[in-house]
N, C-alpha and C positions, 0 to 999 in steps of 0.2 A: 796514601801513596801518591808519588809524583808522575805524572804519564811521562813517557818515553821520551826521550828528545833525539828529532831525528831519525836518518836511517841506518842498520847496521853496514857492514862495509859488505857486507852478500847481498842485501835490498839493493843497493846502489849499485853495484856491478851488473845484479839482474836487471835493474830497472834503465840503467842507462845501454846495457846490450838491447834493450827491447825497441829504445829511440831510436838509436845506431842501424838498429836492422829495418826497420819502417823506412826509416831515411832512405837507405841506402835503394829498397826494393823502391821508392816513389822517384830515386835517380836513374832507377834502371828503367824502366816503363818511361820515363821523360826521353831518355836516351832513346828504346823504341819506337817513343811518335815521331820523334824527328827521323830516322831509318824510313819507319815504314812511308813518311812523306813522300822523301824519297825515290822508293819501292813503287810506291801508285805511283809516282809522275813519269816514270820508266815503263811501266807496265800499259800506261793510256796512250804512252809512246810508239811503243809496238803495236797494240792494239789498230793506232790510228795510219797505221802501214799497207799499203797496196799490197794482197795477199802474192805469193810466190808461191809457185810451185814446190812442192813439195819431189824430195831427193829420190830418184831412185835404190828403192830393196829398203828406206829406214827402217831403222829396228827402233826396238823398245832402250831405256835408260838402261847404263850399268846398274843402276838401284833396282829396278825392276826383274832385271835379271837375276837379281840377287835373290828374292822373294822366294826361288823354289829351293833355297835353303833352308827356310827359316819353318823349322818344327811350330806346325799349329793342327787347329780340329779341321781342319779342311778333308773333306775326303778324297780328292785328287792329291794333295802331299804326303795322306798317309798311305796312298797306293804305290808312289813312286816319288824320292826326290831326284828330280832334275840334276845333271850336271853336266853344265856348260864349258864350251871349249875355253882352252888359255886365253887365245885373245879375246876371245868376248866377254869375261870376267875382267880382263884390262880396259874394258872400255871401245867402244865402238866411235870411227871415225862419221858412220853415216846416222849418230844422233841427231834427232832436232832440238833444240834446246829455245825459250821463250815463247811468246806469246805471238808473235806476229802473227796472222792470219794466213796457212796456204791454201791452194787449191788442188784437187785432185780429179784425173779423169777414168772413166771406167764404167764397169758395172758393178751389181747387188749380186751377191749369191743368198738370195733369199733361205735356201733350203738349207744351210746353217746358220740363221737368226736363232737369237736366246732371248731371252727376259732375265733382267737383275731387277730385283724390290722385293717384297715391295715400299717404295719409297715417296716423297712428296715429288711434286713437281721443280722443273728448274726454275733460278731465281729466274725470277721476270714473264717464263714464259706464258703464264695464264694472264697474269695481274700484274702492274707495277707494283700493289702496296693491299693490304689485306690477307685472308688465311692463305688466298691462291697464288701468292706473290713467292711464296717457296721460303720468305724471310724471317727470322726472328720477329720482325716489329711487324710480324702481322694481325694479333694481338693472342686473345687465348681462345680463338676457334681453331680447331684442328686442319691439319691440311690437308687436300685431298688424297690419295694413295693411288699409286700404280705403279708402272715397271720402265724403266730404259731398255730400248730396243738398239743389241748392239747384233750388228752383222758384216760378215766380211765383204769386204770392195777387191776386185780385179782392176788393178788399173790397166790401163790400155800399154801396146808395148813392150811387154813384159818388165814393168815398170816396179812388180811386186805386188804383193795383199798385205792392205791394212784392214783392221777393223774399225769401224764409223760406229758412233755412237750416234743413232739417227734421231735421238729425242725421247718424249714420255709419251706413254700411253696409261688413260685411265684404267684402273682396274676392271671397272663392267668393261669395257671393250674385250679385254682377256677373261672374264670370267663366262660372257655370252658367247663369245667367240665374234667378237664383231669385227668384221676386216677393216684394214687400215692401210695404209698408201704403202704397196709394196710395187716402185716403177723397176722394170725390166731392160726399160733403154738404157744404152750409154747415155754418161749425164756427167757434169762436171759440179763436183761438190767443192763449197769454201766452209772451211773449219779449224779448230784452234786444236793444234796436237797436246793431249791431255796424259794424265797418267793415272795406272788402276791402284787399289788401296792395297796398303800395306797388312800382310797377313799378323793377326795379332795374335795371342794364346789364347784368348776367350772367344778368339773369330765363329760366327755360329759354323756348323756343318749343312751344308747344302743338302736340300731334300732328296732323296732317292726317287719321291712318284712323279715327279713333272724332269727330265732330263733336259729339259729347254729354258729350265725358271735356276737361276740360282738368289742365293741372299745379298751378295755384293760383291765387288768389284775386284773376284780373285782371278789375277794373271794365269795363275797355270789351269784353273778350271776352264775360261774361256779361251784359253789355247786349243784346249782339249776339245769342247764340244763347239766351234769354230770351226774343226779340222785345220789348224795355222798352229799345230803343235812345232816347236823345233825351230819355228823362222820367226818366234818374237817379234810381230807383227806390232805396230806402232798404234795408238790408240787415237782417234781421231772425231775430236765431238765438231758434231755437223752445227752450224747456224743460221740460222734463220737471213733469208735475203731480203727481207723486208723489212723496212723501219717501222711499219704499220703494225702493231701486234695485234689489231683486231680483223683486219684481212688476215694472217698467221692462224688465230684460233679460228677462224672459220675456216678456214681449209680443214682443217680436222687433225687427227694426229698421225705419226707423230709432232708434239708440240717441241718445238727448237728452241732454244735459249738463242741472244742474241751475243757476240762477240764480247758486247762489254762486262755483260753478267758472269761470261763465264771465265771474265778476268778481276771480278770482285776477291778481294782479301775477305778471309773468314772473320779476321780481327783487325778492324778498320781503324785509321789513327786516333779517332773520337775514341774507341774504346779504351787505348792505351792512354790516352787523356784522363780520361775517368779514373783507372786505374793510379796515376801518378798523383790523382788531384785526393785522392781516398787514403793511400800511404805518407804522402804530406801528411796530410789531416789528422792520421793516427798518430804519425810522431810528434806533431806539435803539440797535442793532447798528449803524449807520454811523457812531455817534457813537461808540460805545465803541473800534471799530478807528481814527478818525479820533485821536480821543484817544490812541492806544497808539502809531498811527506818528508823532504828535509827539513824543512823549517819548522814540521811541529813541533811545538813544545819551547822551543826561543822565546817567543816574543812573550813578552810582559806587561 
């Protein structure tokens, strides 16, 4: 019997849609690194901005707002969902929107402080680079665990309450009960206005025995045990005033992330690099095999 020559007209449609789609995902990901360039060079723009004051009464995003619609295992949404007035479902005029750094003045209301984790540390703030670095390339030692310390702020004025996410605490500290820098005085905080996670379908359910600890960063539970139900309080991670991050850990916790860090992209343009340079590389390999099994059986 004579082998096959060639491919049928089905190989060749599959094999040439499998090139076609490599291709095209190694064009889409080249298209993202240049975006995301972009993106950072806009982002370290803001960043590198003389903080401003922050607006009186801001609230939380329309997205965020949005959150106490969205059916999940939370135990605060399946108590109650939320529903917010017409215009705040339209969007709010006194959003903050980017990275710029502002400032706020006020106090702590210590006596509604929570704990969310438990979690690694923020990037940077232990380590630049290692387990304690908070990052992927810290290799494969585990990172340390504890909890973010969010609690509400009064600013001065009646300016409004937000809630400050004042940094991490390691676990033994919450597990011994070891105190940690809770200041009383007015004080003027600089920090970047952040936003809480999106409620998902697998979101776990917050524990019932600790009412001060939840699993992550759900908007309507820390509304709740906040007491800043209803005023969609703006979320406002604190950072660190020092360039020195080894005066920072020694002060103790909580440990603050620095302004830049907490303007890191999760998916840096190297990675969308990587990613373009691996889909090239599939499809030119699909075309060379695609090539190879047509030609079997011609030559002579």
């Amino acid at each position: 019997m004579t082998a096959p020559s060639g491919l049928s007209a089905t190989g060749k449609i599959f094999f040439s849609s499998l090139c076609a789609s490599t291709f095209g995902l190694g064009c889409w990901q080249a298209q993202r690194y240049f975006e995301k360039i972009e993106q950072v060079k806009q982002r370290e723009e803001e960043l590198s901005q003389d903080p401003v004051e922050l607006g009186k009464n801001v609230v939380c995003t329309r997205e965020e707002m949005s959150y106490g619609n969205i059916n999940t295992n939370s135990s605060s949404q399946q108590q109650q969902q939320k529903q917010y007035p017409p215009d705040e479902q339209k969007g709010n005029s006194n959003e903050h929107k980017g990275y710029r750094p502002v400032y706020v003045q006020g106090r702590f209301r210590h006596q509604d402080e929570i704990l969310i984790g438990p979690r690694g540390p923020p990037l940077g703030a232990l380590s630049a680079s290692g387990p304690n670095s908070g990052r992927s390339s810290g290799g494969m030692a585990s990172s340390p665990q504890g909890y973010y310390c969010l609690t509400p702020f009064e600013r001065r004025n009646g300016m409004g309450t937000i809630i400050v996410n004042r940094g991490w605490i390691p676990r033994s500290h919450v597990q011994e009960n070891t105190a940690w820098s809770r200041p009383n005085d007015e004080m003027v905080l600089v920090g970047i206005v952040s936003k809480t996670e999106q409620p998902r379908l697998f979101s776990p359910v917050h524990s019932a025995k600790d009412p001060k600890q939840l699993l992550w960063f759900d908007r309507n539970a820390i509304e709740e045990k906040t007491k800043t139900a209803g005023s969609h309080p703006v979320l406002l991670t604190e950072v660190r005033n020092t360039s020195d991050q080894s005066k920072e850990v020694a002060n103790g916790p909580p440990f603050k992330p620095s302004k830049e860090s907490v303007g890191e992209f999760k998916v840096t343009p190297a990675t969308h690099a990587g990613y373009a340079v691996t889909w090239f590389g599939l499809s030119g390999a699909g075309i060379l095999m695609t090539r190879k099994l047509m030609m079997r059986g011609r030559g002579g």
